[in-house]
SELUMKE-872892 format. One line per field, with one value per residue (C-alpha): residue in one letter; chain; x, y, z. Coordinates in pm, 1 decimal. Layout:
N
code <- c(A | ...)
unit <- c(A | ...)
u <- c(X | ...)
v <- c(Y | ...)
w <- c(Z | ...)
REM end
This chain:
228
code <- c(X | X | X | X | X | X | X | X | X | X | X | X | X | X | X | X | X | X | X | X | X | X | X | X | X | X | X | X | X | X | X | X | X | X | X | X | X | X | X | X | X | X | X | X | X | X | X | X | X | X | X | X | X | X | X | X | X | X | X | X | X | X | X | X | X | X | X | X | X | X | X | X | X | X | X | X | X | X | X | X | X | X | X | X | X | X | X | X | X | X | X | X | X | X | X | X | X | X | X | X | X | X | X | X | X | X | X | X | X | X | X | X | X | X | X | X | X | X | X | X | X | X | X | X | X | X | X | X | X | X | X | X | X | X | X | X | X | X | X | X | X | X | X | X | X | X | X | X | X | X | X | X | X | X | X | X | X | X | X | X | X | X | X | X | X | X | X | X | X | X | X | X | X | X | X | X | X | X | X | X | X | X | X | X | X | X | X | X | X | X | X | X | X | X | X | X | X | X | X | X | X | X | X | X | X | X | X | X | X | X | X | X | X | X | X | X | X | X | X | X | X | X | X | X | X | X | X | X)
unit <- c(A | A | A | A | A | A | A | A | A | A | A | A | A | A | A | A | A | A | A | A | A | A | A | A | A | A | A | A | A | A | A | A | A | A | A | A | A | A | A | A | A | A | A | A | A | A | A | A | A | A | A | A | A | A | A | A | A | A | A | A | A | A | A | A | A | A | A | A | A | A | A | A | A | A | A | A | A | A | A | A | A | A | A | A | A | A | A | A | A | A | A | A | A | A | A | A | A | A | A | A | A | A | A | A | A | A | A | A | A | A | A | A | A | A | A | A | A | A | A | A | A | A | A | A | A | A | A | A | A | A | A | A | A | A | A | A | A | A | A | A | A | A | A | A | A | A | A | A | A | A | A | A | A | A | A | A | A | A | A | A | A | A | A | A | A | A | A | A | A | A | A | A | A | A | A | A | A | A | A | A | A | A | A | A | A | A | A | A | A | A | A | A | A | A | A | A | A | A | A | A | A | A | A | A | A | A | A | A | A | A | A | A | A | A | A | A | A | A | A | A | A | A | A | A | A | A | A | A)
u <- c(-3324.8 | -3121.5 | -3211.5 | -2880.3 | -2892.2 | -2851.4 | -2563.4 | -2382.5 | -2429.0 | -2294.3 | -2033.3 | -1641.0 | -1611.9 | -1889.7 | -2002.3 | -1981.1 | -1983.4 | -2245.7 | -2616.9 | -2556.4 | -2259.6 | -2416.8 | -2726.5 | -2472.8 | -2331.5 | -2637.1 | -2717.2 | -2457.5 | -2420.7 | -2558.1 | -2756.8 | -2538.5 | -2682.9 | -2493.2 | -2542.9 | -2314.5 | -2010.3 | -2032.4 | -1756.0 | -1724.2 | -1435.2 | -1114.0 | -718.5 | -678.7 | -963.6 | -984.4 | -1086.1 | -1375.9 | -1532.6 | -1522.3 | -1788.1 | -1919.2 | -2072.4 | -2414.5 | -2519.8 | -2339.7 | -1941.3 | -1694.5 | -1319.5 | -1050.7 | -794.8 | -506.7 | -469.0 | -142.9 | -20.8 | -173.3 | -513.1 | -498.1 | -697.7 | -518.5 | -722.0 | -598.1 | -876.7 | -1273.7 | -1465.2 | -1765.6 | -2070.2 | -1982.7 | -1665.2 | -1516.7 | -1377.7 | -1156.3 | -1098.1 | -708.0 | -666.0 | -986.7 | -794.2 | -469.4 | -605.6 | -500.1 | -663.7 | -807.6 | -472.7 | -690.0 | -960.6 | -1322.8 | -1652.6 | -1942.2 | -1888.3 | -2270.4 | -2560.8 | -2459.7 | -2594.8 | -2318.4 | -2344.9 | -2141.1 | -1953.9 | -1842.2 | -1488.1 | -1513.0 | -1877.2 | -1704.5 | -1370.4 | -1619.5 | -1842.7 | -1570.8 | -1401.9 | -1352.8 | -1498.2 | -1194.3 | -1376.0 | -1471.2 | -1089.3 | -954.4 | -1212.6 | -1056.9 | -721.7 | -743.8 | -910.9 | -609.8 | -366.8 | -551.8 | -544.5 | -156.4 | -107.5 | -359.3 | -111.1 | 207.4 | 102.2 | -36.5 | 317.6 | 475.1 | 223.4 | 288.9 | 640.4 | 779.2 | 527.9 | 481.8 | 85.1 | 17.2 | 133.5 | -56.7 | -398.4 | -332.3 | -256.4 | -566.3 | -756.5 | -664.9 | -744.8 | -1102.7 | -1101.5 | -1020.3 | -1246.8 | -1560.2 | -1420.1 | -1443.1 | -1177.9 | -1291.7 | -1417.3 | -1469.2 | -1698.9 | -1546.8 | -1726.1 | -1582.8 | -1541.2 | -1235.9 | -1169.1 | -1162.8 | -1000.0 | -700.4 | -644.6 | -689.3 | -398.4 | -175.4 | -234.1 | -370.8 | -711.6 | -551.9 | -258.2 | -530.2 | -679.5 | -401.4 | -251.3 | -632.8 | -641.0 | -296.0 | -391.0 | -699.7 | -475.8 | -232.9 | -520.2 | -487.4 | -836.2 | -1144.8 | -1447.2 | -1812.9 | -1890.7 | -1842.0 | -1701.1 | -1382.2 | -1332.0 | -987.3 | -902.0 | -471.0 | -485.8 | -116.4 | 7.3 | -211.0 | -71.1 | 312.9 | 246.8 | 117.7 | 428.2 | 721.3 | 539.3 | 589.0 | 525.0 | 751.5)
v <- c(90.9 | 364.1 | 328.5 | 215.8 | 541.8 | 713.0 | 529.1 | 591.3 | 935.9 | 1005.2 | 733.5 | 821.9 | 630.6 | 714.0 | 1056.7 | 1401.7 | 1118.1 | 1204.4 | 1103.5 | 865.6 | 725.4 | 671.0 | 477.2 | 248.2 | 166.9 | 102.3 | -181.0 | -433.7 | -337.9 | -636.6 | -602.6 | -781.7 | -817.2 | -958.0 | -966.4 | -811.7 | -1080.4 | -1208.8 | -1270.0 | -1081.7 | -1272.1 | -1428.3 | -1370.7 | -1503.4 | -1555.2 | -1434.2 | -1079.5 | -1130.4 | -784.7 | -525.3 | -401.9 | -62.6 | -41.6 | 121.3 | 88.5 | -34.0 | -97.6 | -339.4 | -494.8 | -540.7 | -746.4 | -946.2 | -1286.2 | -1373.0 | -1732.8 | -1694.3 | -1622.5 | -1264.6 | -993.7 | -654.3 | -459.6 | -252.0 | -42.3 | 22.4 | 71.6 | 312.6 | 381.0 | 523.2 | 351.0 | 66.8 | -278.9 | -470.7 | -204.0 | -272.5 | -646.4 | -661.7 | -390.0 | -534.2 | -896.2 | -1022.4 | -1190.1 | -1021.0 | -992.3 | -961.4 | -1048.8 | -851.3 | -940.7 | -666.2 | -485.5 | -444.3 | -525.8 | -414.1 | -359.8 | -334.4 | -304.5 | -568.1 | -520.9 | -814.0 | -731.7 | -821.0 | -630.4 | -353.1 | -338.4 | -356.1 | -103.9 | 168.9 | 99.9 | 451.4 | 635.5 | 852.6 | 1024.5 | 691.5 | 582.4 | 883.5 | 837.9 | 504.4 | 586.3 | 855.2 | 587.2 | 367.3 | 643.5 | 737.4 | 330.0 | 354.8 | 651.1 | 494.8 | 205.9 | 359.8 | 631.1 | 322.9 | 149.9 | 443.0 | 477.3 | 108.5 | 87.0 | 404.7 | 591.2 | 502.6 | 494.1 | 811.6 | 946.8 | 689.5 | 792.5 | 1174.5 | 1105.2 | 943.3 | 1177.9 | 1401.5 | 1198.2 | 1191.1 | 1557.4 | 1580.4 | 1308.3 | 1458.2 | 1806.9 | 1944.6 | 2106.8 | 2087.9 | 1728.6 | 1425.4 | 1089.2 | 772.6 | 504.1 | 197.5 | 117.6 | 136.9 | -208.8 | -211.4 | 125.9 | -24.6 | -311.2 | -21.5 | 108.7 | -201.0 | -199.2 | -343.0 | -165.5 | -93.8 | 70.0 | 273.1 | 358.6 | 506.8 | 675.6 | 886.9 | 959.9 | 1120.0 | 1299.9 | 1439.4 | 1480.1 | 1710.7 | 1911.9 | 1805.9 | 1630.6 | 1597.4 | 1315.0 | 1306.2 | 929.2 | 865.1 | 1193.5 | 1339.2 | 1728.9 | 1863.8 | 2078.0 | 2166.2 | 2065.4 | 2213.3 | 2024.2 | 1695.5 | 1752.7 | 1786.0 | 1436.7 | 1293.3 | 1476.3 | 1362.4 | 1034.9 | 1006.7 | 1213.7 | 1483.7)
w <- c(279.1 | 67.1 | -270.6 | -527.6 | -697.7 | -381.9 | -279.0 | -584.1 | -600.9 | -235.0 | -265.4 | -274.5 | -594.7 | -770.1 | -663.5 | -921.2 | -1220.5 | -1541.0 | -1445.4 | -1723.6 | -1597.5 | -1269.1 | -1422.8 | -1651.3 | -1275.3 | -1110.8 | -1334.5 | -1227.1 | -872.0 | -673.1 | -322.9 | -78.4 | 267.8 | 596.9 | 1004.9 | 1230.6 | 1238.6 | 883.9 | 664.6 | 355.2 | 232.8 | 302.8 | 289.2 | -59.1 | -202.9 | -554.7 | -644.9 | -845.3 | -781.0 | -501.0 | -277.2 | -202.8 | 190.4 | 120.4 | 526.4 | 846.8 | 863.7 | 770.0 | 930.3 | 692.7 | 901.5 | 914.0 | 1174.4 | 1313.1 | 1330.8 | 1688.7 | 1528.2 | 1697.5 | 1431.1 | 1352.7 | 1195.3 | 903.9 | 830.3 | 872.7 | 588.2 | 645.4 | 451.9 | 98.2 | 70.6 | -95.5 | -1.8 | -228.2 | -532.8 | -518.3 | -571.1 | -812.9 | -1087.6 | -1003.3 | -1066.6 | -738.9 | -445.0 | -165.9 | 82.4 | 408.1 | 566.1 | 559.9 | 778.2 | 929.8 | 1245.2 | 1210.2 | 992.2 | 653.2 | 337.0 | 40.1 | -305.1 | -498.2 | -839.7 | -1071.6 | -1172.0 | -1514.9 | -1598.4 | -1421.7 | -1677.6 | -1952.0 | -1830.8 | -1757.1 | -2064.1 | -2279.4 | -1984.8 | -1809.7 | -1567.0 | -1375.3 | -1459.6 | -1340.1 | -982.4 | -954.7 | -981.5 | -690.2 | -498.0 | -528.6 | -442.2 | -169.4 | -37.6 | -61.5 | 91.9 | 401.9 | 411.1 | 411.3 | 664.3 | 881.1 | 809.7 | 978.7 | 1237.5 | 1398.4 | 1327.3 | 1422.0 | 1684.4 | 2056.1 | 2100.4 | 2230.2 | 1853.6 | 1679.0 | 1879.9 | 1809.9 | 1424.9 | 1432.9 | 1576.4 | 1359.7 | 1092.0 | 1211.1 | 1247.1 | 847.9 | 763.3 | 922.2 | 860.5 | 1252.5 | 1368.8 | 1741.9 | 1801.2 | 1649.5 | 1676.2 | 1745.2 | 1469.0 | 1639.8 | 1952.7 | 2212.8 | 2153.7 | 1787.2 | 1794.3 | 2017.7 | 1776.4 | 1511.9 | 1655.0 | 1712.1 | 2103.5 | 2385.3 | 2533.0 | 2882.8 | 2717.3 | 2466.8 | 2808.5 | 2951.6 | 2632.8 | 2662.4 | 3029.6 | 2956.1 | 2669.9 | 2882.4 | 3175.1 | 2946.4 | 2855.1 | 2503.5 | 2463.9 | 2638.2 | 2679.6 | 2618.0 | 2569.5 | 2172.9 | 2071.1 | 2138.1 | 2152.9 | 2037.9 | 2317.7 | 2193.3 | 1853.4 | 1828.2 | 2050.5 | 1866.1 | 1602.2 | 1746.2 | 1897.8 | 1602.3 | 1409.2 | 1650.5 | 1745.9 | 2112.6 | 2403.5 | 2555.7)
REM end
């Protein structure tokens, strides 16, 4: 197991704070562990801290009236789960549970708003944090409302590409499944959105990673969100 000062340093929130800083942090972060399936929390429960995923992956989702999940987001190792509603002292608007075993660090929202108190640095991390959340949303927004799946999968992509910082493949952290509901769609249709992409020359296969064959052309797909 990682050791809590490890997982702060390397975490999105956390990381390039003052050693000092970092050791205030680590003593109110509580060890949270959970099996692959678990529930985190609940749509509407109350935001009485956030969580920080130290090892596995977490589902944030929504359920229709029909029960179905749509997943808005997976949360990977270094970053956090319920930041928004916590500082905007709201409940949690989705749903959250473990795609595997996970270990997460958990922070009570009212030591934390003591704790950061007069410290700008960790306001200012926080801050970019919840920019960055609304700028995930709206671009997802836009992404299910306004692109045919072929766009959504190459904006995606793409996103990957950025996130892991390789411009000529990517790893896929979820699987098909997940990654269809990811992007609003059905697995057969995520299937055939690929085989097209692979069939245009634009990607290629090799099991869980992806390489970005025509990443100008991706990224015209992703841009005009729908195929020629």
């Amino acid at each position: 197991m990682k050791k809590v000062r490890e997982i702060l340093e390397k975490s999105q929130l956390f990381g390039g704070l003052p050693e000092e800083h970092i050791a205030e942090i680590e003593k109110i972060a509580v060890d949270k562990h959970y099996n692959k399936g678990d529930v985190i929390f609940y749509d509407g429960d109350e935001g009485i801290g956030f969580y920080l995923v130290a090892e596995g992956s977490v589902s944030v989702y929504k359920l229709s009236p029909e029960g179905k999940e749509q997943i808005l987001h997976i949360v990977k190792e270094g970053d956090t789960i319920g930041a928004v509603p916590v500082f905007s002292g709201e409940s949690f608007p989705a749903n959250a549970k473990a795609l595997t075993k996970s270990h997460l660090l958990f922070f009570d929202r009212n030591k934390f708003v003591h704790l950061i108190t007069n410290k700008p640095a960790l306001t200012m991390n926080i801050l970019a944090l919840l920019a960055m959340r609304l700028r995930e949303f709206t671009i997802q927004v836009e992404n299910l409302s306004l692109k045919e799946i072929p766009g959504r999968l190459a904006a995606y992509l793409l996103y990957l590409s950025r996130e892991q910082k390789n411009k000529d493949s990517v790893k896929l952290n979820i699987s098909k499944a997940q990654l269809a509901n990811l992007l609003g769609t059905g697995p057969e249709s995520l299937s055939r959105a690929l085989g097209n992409m692979k069939s245009k020359k634009l990607i290629g296969e090799d099991g869980i990673s992806i390489r970005l064959i025509n990443r100008g052309l991706l990224e015209e797909l992703a841009e005009r969100g729908k195929p020629r």
